[in-house]
N, C-alpha and C positions, 0 to 999 in steps of 0.2 A: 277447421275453417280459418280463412285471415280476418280478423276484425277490422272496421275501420279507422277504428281504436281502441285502444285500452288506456283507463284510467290507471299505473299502479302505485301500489306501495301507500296506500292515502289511507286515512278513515271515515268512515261513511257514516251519515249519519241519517236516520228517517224520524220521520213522529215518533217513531214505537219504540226505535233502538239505535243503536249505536254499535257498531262491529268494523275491526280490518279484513279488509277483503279488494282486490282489482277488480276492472269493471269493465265487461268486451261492449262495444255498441256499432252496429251494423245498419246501414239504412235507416240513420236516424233517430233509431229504437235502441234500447239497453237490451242485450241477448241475453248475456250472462253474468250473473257476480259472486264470484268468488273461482276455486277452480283451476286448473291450467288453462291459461286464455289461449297457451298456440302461437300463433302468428299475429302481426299488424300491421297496417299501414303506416303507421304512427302511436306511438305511447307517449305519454303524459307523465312522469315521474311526480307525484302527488305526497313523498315521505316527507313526513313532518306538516302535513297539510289537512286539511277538514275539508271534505267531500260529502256536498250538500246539492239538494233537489232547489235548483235554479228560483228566484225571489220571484213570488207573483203579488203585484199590489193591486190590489182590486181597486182602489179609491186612486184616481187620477183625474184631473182636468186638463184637457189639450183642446188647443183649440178653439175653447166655444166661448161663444159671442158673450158678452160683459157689461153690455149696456154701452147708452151713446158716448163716444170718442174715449171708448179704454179699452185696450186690447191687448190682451191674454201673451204671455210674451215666448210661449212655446208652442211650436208646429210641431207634426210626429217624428217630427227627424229629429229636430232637438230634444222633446221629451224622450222618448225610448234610446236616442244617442245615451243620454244621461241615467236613464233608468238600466240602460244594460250594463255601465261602468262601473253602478252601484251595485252589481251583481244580481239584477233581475232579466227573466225569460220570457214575463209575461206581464202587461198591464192591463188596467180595465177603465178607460176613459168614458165619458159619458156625454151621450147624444142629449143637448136640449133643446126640448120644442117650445120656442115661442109663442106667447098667447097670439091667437090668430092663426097658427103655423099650424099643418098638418105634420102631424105626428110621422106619417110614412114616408113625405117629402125632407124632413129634417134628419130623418134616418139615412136617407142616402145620399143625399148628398154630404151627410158627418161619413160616411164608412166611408166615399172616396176620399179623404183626405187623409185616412191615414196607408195609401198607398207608398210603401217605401223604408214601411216601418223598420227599424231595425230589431225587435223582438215581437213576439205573438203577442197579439191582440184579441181579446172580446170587448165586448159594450154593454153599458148601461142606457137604460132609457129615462128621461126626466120628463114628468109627464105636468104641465102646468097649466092644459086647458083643456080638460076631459068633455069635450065635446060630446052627442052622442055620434056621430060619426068616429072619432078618436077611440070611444070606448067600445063602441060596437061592433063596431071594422077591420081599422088600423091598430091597435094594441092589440086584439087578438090574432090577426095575423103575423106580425113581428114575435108573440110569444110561442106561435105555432111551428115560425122560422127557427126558432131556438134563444132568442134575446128574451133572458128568462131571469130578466131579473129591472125591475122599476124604482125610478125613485120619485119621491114626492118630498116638498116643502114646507114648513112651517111656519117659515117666516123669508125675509125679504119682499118686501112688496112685489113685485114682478115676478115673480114666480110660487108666489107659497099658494093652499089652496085650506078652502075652511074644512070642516069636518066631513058635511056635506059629500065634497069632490074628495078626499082622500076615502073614503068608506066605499065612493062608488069604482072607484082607481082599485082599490084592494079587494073589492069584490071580484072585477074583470080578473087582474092575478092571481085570484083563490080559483076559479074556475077554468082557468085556462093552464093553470099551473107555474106559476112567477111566484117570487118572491117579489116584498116589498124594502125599499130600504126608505128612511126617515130623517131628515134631519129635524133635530125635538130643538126649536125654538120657540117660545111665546113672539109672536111680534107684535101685539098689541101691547106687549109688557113694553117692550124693546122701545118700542115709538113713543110709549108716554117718558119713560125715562131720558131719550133722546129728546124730546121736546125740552122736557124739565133744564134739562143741561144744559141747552139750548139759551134759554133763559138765561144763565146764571152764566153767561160766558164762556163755558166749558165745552172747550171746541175742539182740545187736541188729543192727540192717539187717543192719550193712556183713557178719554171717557169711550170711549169705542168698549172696554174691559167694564168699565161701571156701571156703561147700560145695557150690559147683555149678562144679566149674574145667574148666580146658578141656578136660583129660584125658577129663573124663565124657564131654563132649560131642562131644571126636574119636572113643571109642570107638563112642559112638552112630549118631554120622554113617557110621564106615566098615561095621556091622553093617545097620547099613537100606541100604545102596549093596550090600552082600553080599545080601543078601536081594532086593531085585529085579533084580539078577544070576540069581540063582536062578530068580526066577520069570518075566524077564525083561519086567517091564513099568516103564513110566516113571515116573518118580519126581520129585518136588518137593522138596528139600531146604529148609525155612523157614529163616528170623531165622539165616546165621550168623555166628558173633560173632568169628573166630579165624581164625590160619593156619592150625596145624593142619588145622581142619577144610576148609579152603579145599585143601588140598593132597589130603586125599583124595578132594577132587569129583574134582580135577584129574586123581587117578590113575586113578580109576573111570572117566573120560571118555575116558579112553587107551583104555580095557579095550572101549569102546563102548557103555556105558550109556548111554541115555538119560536125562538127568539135564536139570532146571531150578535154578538156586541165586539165592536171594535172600538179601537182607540190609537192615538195617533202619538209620532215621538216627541211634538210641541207640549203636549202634556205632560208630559213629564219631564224635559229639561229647559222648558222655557217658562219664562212667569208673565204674571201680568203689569207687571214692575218693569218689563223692558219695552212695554209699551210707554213707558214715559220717559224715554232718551229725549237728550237735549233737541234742538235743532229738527224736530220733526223727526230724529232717526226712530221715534215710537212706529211710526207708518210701515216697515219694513217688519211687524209684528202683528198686522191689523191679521186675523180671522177669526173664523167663527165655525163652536165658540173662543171666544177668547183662551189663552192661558190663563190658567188660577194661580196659586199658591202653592208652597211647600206641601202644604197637608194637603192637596188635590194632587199632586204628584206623588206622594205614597198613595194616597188612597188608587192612582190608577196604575201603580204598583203592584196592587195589594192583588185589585182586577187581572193583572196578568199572571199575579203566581199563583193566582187562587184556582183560575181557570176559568173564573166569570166571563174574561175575554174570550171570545174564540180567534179573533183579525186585528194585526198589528198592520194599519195602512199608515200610507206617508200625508194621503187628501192634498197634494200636489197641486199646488194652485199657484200658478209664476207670475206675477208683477214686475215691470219693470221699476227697480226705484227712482233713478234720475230720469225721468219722462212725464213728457205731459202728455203721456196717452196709460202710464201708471201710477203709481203710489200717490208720485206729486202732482199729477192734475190740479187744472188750477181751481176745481172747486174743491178736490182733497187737500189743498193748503188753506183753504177757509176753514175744514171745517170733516173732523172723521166720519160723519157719516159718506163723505162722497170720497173717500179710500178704499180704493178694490179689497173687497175679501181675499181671502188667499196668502199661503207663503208657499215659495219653492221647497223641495225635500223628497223626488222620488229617491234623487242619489245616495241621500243620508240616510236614509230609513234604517237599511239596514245593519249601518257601519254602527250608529248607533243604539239599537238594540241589544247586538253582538258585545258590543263593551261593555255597554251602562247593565247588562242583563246577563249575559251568561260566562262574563268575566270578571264581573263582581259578582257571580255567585246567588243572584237574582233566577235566575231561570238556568232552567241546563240546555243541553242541546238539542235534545227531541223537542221543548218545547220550544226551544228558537224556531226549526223547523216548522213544526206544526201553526204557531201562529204567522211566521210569513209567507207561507207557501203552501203545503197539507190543506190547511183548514180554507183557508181561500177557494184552493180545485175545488173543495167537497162543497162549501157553501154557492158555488156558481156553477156547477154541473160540468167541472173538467175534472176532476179524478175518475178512475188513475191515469188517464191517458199524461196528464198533468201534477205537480206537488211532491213527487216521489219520484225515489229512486227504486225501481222494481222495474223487473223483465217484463217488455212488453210497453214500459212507458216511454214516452219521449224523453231521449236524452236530454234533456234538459238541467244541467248541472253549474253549479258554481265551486271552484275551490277556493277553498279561505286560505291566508297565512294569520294564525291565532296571534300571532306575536308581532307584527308590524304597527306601529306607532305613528298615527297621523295626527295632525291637526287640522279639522278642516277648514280648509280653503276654497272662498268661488272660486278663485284663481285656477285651481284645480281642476273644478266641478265643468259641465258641461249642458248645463240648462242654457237657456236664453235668457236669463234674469240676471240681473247684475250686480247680484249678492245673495249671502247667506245667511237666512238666520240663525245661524250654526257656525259663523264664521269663531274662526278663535277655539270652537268645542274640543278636548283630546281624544281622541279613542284608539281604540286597541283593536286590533282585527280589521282585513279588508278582504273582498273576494281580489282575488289577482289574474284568474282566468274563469272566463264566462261562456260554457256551449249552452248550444240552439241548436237543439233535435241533430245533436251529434258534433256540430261543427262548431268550432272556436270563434265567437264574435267578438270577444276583447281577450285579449292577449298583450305582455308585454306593453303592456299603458295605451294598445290602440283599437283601434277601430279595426278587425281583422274580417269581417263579410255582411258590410255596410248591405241595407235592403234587404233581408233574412226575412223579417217577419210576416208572420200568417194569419190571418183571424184563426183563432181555435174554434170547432166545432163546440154546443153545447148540447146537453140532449139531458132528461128523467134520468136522473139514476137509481 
């Protein structure tokens, strides 16, 4: 048979292993790999190249509403534009319901907008006013559709919810079959420290880091781990940033929870120290949680080579900085608390990984794989169709060049935000061609079949 293409002469790498072999893909699908491929439509010469199952980052924010006059600085065209040059196939943005909001109104009208995507898409759902209509009706309907994974709040006032509403949230998802994901903030910690601050004239970025410490955030993390303990369903622990909190996955794992834990690349190569650039330049560092330390950055080192981690996400969250509908608003120049959360970084996710990890000898390359893409499908219900490269799955692939030398640059990059926290970083490694269930979407530094993307099916695995 003629294939539509073949990858050849590459090495390939999966969660489990690593082997040379070419790769036929037909309709989309990977047929075969290894072998006499035969004929083609098109071959790929891959020699001297790392042939890898396409980046899926589950943790994205596109789109969604931000509170009054701040607005989020990427649509799905610019988000996935940038998420597919950084060598991902798939992203997982997240629908949020406004209190007041029905839950199944804010879901569809989020899914049309990312018509045009240019990589596969699923969703998350953010659930911040568990109505009983919401919990009775609407969330289990959306879980039954296959949106099978929720998140819930801990803090920011406008969206977090007390114990209460999270117990009854993860109940709906334990019986209807969802996961839950968490963000572990104290925000009662968070407000009285903000207040105190407040006080004492400490207004700029860098207390944005002082009063969100890790205290808050161990507490948080071991309360939502007690909580689906209780209720006894699985849980997603997002973005974390600390030992601490790393320790109580750890001990909750013992306990036999079902836990996933992720963590994001501002932990480990940004600090909290660059939240206090001169000139307000801290504001371009604001999220949450904040960066720590040196020692917080081994320690969520230690999380990835240990395996404690399962999800290396980017938690993509684009601010414009020269705007007064971003960073600098004019009450985020009074005063950090009113500085959007968030930094841009679906594109960087994994350029930086790849260097700081498995070119320094930090991770190898099954576990590159396995944390940005593998472990992802499996924890959101697309493996195998997704994460791998196997017969039968969707082409979905990225080739790296190991050895290409960048520094990044927005200039570069392709978000809608107007810098990098990452600007100036070195690294090593770049994907340099990116298929979508067979067909080349970046190629040669472009944009080669702009609108590709598809919501991915999810289903029980």
């Amino acid at each position: 048979m003629a294939y539509d293409l073949v990858i050849a002469n590459g090495t390939v790498a999966t969660a489990a292993d690593v082997f040379e072999a070419d790769i036929g893909i037909s309709d989309g699908r990977v047929v075969q790999i290894g072998g006499d491929m035969g004929g083609a439509t098109r071959v790929i010469d891959a020699t001297g190249r790392y042939v890898l199952p396409g980046g899926i980052d589950s943790h994205v924010h596109i789109a969604q509403p931000s509170g009054p006059g701040i607005v989020m600085a990427d649509d799905f065209d610019s988000a996935t534009r940038s998420a597919a040059f950084g060598g991902n196939t798939t992203v997982m943005p997240f629908c949020l319901q406004e209190r007041g909001q029905s839950l199944a109104t804010a879901f569809r009208d989020y899914r049309e907008k990312a018509t045009g995507s240019h990589v596969d898409f699923g969703f998350h759902m953010i659930v911040t006013d568990p109505t009983p209509q919401v919990l009775g009706q609407e969330l289990p309907a959306l879980i039954e559709e296959g949106q099978r994974s929720v998140k819930v709040f801990m803090t920011y006032e406008a969206m977090r919810m007390d114990d209460a509403g999270i117990l009854a949230t993860m109940d709906v998802a334990r019986r209807h079959g969802a996961k839950v994901m968490v963000h572990c903030e104290n925000e009662d910690v968070i407000a009285f420290l903000a207040a105190r601050a407040a006080e004492a004239g400490d207004v700029a970025p860098r207390a944005h880091a002082t009063t969100r410490p890790v205290a808050a955030e161990r507490e948080a993390t071991h309360r939502a781990l007690t909580l689906a303990e209780v209720v006894d369903v699985p849980i997603v622990i997002v973005h974390v940033s600390n030992g601490a909190a790393i320790d109580e996955i750890a001990r909750a794992r013992s306990r036999g929870i079902d836990i996933t834990a992720e963590t994001c690349p501002q932990y480990l190569v940004l600090e909290a120290d660059d939240l206090a650039r001169d000139n307000w330049e801290g504001a371009k560092f604001v999220c949450s949680p904040p960066p720590r330390d040196t020692t917080e950055q081994k320690n969520c080192w230690r999380g990835l080579e240990t395996g404690l981690f399962d999800l290396f996400s980017s938690d993509h969250c684009p601010f414009r900085y020269e705007d007064d509908q971003g960073k600098r608003n004019p009450a985020g120049l009074r005063s950090f608390r009113h500085i959007p959360n968030g930094i841009p970084g679906v594109e960087t996710r994994l350029p930086i990984l790849f260097s700081e990890g498995v070119m320094k000898g930090r991770i190898d390359l099954t576990r590159f794989v396995a944390l940005t893409s593998t472990n992802h499908a499996r924890a959101y219900d697309m493996y195998p169709r997704k994460g791998t490269i196997a017969v039968g799955a969707d082409a979905d692939i990225t080739i790296w060049d190991p050895q290409v030398r960048k520094s990044i640059r927005h200039a570069d990059l392709h978000d809608a935000a107007d810098y990098s926290p990452y600007e100036g970083f070195e690294v090593q490694g770049w994907p340099e061609t990116v298929i979508l269930r067979g067909k080349p979407v970046v190629e040669d530094g472009k944009l080669t079949a702009p609108g590709a993307g598809r919501e991915v099916p999810r289903a029980a695995t």
